[in-house]
Structure formats: C-alpha cells, structure tokens
C-alpha positions in Angstrom: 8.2 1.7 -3.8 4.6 3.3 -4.0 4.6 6.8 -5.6 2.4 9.4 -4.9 1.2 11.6 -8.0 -1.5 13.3 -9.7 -0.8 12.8 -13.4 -1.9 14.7 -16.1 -3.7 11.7 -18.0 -6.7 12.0 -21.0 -10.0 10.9 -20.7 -10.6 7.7 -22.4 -14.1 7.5 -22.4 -17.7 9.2 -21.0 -19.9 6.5 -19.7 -23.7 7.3 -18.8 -24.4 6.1 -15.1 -27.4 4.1 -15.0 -29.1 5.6 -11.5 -28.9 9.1 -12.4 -29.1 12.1 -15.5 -26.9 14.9 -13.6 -24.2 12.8 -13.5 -21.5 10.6 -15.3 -18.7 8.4 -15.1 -15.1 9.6 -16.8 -13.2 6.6 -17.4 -9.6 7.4 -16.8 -6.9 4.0 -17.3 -8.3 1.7 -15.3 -10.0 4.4 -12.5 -13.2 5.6 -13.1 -14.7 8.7 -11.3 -18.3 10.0 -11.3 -18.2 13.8 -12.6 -21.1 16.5 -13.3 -22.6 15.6 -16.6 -21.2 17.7 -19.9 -18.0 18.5 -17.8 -15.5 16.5 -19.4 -15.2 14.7 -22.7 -13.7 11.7 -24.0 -10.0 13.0 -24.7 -10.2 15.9 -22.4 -6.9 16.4 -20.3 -7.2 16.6 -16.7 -5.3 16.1 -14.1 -5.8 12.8 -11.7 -6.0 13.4 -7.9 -6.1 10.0 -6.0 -7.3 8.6 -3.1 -5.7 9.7 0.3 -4.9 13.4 -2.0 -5.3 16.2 0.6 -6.4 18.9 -1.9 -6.0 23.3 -0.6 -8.5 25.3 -0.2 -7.9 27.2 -3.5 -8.1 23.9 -5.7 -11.3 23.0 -3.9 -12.7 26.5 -4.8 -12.0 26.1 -8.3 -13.7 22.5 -8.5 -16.8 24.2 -6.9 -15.7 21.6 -3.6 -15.7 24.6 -0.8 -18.7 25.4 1.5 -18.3 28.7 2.4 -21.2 28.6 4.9 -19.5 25.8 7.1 -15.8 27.3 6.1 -14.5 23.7 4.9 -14.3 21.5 1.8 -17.4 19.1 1.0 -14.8 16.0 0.8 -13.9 13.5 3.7 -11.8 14.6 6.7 -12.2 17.1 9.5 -11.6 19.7 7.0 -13.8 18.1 4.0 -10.2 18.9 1.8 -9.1 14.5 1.8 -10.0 12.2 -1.1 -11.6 8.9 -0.3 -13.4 6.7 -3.0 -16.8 6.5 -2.7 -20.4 5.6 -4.0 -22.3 7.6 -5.8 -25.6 7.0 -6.6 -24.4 3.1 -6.7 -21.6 4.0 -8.6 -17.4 3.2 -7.0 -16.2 6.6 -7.9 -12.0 6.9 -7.5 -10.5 10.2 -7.0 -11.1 13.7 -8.7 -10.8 14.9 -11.9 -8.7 18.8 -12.5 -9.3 20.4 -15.8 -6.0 21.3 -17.0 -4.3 23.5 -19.8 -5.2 26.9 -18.5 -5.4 28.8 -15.7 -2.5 27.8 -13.5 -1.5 24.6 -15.6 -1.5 26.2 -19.1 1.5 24.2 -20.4 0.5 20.4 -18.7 1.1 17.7 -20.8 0.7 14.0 -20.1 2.5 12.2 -17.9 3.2 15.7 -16.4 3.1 15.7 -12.1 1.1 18.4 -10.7 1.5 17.8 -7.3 3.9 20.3 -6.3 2.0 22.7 -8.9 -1.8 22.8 -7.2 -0.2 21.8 -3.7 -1.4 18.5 -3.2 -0.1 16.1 -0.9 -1.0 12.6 0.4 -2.7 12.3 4.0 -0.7 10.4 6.4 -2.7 9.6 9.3 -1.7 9.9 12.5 0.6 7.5 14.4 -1.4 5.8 17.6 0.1 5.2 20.4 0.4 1.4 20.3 2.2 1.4 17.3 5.0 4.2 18.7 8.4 3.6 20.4 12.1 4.7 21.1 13.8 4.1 17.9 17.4 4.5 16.8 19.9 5.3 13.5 19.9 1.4 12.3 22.1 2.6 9.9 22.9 1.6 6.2 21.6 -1.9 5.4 19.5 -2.8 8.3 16.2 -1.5 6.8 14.3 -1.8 3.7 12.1 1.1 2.0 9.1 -1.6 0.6 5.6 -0.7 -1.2 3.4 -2.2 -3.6 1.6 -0.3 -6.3 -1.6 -0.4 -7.5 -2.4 -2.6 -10.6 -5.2 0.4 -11.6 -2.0 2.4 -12.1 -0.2 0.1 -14.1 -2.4 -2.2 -15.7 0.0 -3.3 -18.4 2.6 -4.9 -16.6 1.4 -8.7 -16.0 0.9 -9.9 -19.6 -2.3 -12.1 -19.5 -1.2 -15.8 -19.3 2.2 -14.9 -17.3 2.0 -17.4 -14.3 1.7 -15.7 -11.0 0.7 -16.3 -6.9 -2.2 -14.2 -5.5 -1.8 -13.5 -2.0 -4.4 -11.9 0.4 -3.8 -8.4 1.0 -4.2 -7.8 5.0 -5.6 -5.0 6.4 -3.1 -4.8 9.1 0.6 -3.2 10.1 3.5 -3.7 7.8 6.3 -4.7 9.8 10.1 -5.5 8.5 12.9 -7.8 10.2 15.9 -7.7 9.2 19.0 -10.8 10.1 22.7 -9.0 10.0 25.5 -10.8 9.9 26.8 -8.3 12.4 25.6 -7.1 15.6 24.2 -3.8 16.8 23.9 -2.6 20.7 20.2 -2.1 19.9 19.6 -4.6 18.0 16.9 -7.6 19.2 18.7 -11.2 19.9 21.3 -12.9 21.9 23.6 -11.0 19.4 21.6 -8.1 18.6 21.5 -9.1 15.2 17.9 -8.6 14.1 16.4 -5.3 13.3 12.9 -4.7 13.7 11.1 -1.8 12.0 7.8 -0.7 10.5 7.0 1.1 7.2 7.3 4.5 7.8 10.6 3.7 9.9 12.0 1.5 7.7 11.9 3.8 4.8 14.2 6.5 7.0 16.6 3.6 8.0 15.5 3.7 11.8 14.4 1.0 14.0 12.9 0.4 17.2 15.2 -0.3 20.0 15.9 -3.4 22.3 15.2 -1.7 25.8 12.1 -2.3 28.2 10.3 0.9 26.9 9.4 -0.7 23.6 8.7 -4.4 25.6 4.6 -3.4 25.2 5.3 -1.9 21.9 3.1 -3.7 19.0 5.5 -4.7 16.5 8.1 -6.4 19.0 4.9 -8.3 20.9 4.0 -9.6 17.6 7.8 -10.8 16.0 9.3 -12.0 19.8 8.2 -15.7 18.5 9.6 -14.8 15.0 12.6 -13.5 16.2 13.2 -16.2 18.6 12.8 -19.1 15.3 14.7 -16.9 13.1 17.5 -16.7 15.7 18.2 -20.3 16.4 17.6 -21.7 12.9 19.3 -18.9 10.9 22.8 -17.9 10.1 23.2 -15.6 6.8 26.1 -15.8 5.2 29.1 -13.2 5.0 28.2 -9.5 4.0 24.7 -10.8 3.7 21.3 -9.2 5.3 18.4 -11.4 5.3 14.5 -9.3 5.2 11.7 -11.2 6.0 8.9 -8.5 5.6 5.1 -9.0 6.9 1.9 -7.9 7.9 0.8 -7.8 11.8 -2.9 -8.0 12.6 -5.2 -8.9 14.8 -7.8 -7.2 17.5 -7.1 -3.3 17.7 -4.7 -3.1 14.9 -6.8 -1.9 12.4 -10.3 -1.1 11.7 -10.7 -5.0 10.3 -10.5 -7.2 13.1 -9.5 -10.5 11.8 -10.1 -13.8 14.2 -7.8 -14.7 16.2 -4.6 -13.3 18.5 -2.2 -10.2 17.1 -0.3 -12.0 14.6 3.2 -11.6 12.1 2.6 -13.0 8.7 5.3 -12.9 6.5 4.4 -11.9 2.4 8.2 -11.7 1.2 12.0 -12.7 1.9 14.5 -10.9 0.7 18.4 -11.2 0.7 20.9 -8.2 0.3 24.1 -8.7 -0.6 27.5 -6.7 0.9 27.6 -4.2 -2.5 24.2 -3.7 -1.6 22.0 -5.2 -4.2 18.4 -7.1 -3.5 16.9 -9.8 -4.4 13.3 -11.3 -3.5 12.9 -14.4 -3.3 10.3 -16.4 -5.7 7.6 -16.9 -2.9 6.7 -20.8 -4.2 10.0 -22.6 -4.1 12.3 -20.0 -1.7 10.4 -17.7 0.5 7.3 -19.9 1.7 10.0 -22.6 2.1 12.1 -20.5 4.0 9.1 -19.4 6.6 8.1 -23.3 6.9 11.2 -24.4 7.6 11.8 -21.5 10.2 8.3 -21.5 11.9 6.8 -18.3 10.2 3.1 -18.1 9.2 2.6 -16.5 5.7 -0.3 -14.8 4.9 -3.1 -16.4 2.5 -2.5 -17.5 -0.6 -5.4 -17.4 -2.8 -4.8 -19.0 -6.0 -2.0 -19.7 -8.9 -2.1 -19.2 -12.3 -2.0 -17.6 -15.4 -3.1 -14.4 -14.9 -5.8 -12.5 -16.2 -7.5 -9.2 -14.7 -10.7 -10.9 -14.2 -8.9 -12.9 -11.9 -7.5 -10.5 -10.0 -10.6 -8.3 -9.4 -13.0 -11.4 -8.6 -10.4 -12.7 -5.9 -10.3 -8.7 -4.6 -13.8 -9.3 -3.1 -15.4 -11.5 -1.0 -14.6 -12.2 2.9 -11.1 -12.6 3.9 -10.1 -16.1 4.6 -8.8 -15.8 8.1 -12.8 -14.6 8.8 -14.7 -11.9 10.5 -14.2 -9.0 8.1 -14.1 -8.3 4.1 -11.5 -8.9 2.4 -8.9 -5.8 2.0 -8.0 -6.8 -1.7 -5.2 -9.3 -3.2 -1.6 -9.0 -4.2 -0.3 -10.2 -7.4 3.8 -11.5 -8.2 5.1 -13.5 -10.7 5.6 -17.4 -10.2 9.4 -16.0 -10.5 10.4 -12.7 -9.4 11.2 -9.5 -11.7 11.6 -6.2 -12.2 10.5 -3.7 -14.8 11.7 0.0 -15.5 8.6 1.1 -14.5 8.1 -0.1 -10.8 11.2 -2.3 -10.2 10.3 -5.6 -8.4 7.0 -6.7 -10.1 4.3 -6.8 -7.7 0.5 -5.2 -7.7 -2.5 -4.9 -5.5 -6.1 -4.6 -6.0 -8.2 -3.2 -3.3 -12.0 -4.1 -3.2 -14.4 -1.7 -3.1 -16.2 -3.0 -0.2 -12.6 -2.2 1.3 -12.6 1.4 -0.1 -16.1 2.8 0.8 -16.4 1.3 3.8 -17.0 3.5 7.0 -14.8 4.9 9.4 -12.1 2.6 8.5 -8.1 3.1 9.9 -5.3 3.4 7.6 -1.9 3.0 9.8 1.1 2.3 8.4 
C-alpha cells in the first residue's frame, strides 16, 4: 500500500544546474529538487515534502513560499500551498526540501516522519460526478486496499539482473472486482457474487451497489462485459475470493485521453483464501492466462527482463502504446511474485516527467 510521508533524509549531493547561477539541484535518494544556491549542503538534514504534499501556511512562511500581497502560497493550487513537480529553468525538480534540527524539529533524525509534526497532508482531489455512486458495507473480504509505490522511494529493492515484467502504467481509474464464493443482496451477478469497487472505496471495504442509480455510473459501464465473462466461466473454490484489479480509461476519464472506447484493463489477479491471506498471482504464467482465458484485456506489457534502472526510466517516457497521449510511466514486478518487509508485494512505478509537469492534468482515484 502506498504511504504518504515526508522523511527526514540527508543530502547526498549538491549538483550545479547548468541554465542558471542562483540556483541548484539537492540530490536526495533518487529525487532531486532545485533549491536556492548556498542553502543546503551535501549531508545537510532536511526533511522531504513530496509531490501532492499540501504544505500550511506557517511552513510556507518559513520556506520564504507565502505572498503576502496576494494572501496565498507561491505553489500550485487555488491556494499556491500544493506540491507538484516541476521545471525549473529546464531542470525536473521533485518536491521541497525543510531544513530540520531546530526550530520546531530540534530532535529529527532520519527516517523520522514529520508529517503530523509541520501539518502536512496529501491532496486528494475532488471526486467528479461520473465516478460517484450509492455504495454499501461490502463487508470483510469483498475488497482489497491496493497501491504501488514509487521505485524513487525504494530504489534498492529489484536487484539489477532479477528478471521482471514491465507493464504500462495508465493514466486512468483503478477499479477492483472481486468473485465470492458467497452471495450478497448488492452484489452484481445472477448470484450477486461479484463486488465492484474503486480505490478509495476499496480501501474502506465499501462497494458500489447493484441498483439502477449506479446503472450510468463509470466503473459498472466499464466491468458489465467483465463481469458477465467472469460470471459464466468462473467458479472459485470454497472460502476462496478471487480479485481481478484494473485500470479503466478512455474519453473523459482522465486528463489523458487514450484512443479508443472507456475500457477495464486488468494489471493483477489475486486469490484470498478463507483465513484471509493473499496471494498475487505471477502475471506471465497465472494472471495474463487467467484474463485470456476469461476474455479480460490486460494492460500493455512493455518488455521482460533482467532488470536494470536504465531500463525502467527509458521505458517511463515516450508515447503510450494504446496512442494519443504520453505515456504516464511503467510498472515493474518480478517474473515471480514477492514480498519484502519493506513494501510487502514487490511492485514499483516510475512516472515520466513529461507525465509530472504536464499542464492542467486530473488525478482521480
């Protein structure tokens, strides 16, 4: 599950930036953010404020980010006070960096959260209206809490050489289905089996409902053909729940319009068994034949491997391959599924910058 944090991390290194003297970059793990030249210095403790950070007035003040004349931050947002990577002078600059180790953080030390500490939360845009609906208690077991971190966070996990699946990363909806092996009176199928529910929803164990309000709602348009395959040509065993999770896109969506009609494209399938444990299925030889054999479209698969972070940034880039619009980023798994302490299931996106700095671009969940 994605975290949100802003870590108290050191500086590894102070690189000049080559279109301006006023200015550097701070290099901090694998982020790197343009700062005010002399600020920081290579070993310097600060804490990291990410991308979609909504940062108070206060901490804005102290980081000299607060126009007094127009009463608002100097950041992104209707109140200047949201993060959001940018260019700078040519320059991809990630997130902001917060002196620490005095002040109101005189005791931080690394690894250290500060988010509760200097108030900082993450933004959560708005939900539109075509992607609301009646929902309901789904109850224990019918949903799935699912993220993916990013690989800039935890750079050490793939060992170089470790064989792996690159996946597009869609700029769309995330939408979950779940297959019980009992019924529920709200529940989608001839049985009321199947659970439909997005991100946000998901997470909460809600959702939506089988009843003619939610007939125009986005996420049951897009899975009615999914739903119907699943149905006929699926039966999971006893005490067993079978997710099948995806990414809906298409016109009005998102910001990125890919070609084509509003679409589900499944990126993972996942079993949970009756004492409630979870396992993913390796996308090669399980969960791509799983969708193939039950009429499900997957999303893009970009290349196999041995992995390497040059890899994974140069696929990042580019134009997606289902056309009309960049390419969001790439998602990386193992050739076989696995956890680790930090993350739990091994998997890790990287997000292009084109993606990242582009304007007036929509981040539903």
């Amino acid at each position: 599950m994605s975290t949100f944090s802003v870590p108290v991390i050191h500086i590894d290194a102070i690189e000049a930036h080559p279109n301006a003297d006023a200015i550097e970059i701070a290099v901090v793990g694998e982020y790197r953010c343009v700062v005010q030249k002399g600020q920081f210095r290579a070993g310097d403790l600060v804490a990291y404020i990410p991308e979609q950070a909504v940062v108070p007035e206060w901490v804005l003040r102290d980081m000299g980010l607060w126009d007094e004349q127009k009463n608002k931050g100097r950041l992104n947002g209707r109140r200047g006070d949201r993060v959001k990577a940018v260019r700078l002078r040519g320059e991809l600059s990630q997130g902001l960096l917060y002196p620490v180790g005095y002040g109101r953080t005189p005791g931080a030390e690394p690894g250290d959260d500060l988010a509760d500490l200097l108030g900082i939360t993450k933004y959560e845009p708005p939900v539109p209206v075509h992607l609301q609906g009646e929902v309901y208690n789904a109850g224990v077991g019918r949903t799935i809490a699912f993220d993916v971190e990013s690989w800039k966070k935890y750079p050490n996990i793939l060992a170089d050489g470790e064989p792996v699946v690159y996946t597009e990363k869609l700029h769309g909806t995330f939408c979950g289905l779940s297959i019980m092996p009992e019924s529920h009176p709200d529940g989608f199928g001839e049985n009321g089996r199947i659970t439909v529910f997005s991100k946000g929803l998901g997470a909460k164990g809600l959702a939506y409902k089988n009843n003619e309000t939610n007939r125009n709602n986005l996420y049951v348009r897009a899975t009615e053909v999914v739903r119907r395959h699943i149905e006929s040509g699926f039966r999971p065993p006893d005490a067993t729940a079978l997710f099948v999770l995806g990414e809906i896109t298409g016109k009005g969506v998102q910001d990125l319009a890919y070609e084509g009609d509003i679409k589900f494209r499944a990126f993972a399938v996942v079993e949970r068994d009756g004492s409630g444990r979870t396992r993913f299925f390796d996308w090669q030889q399980e969960a791509c034949l799983f969708c193939k054999l039950n009429g499900i479209e997957t999303v893009p698969v970009l290349d196999r491997g041995d992995f390497s972070a040059e890899r994974l940034r140069e696929l990042a880039g580019g134009t997606s391959t289902l056309g009309g619009c960049i390419r969001e980023g790439v998602v990386v798994v193992p050739e076989r599924e696995r956890t680790c302490p930090e993350i739990g299931r091994v998997a890790l996106k990287y997000v292009s910058a084109a993606y990242l700095t582009r304007k007036g671009g929509t981040e539903f969940n």
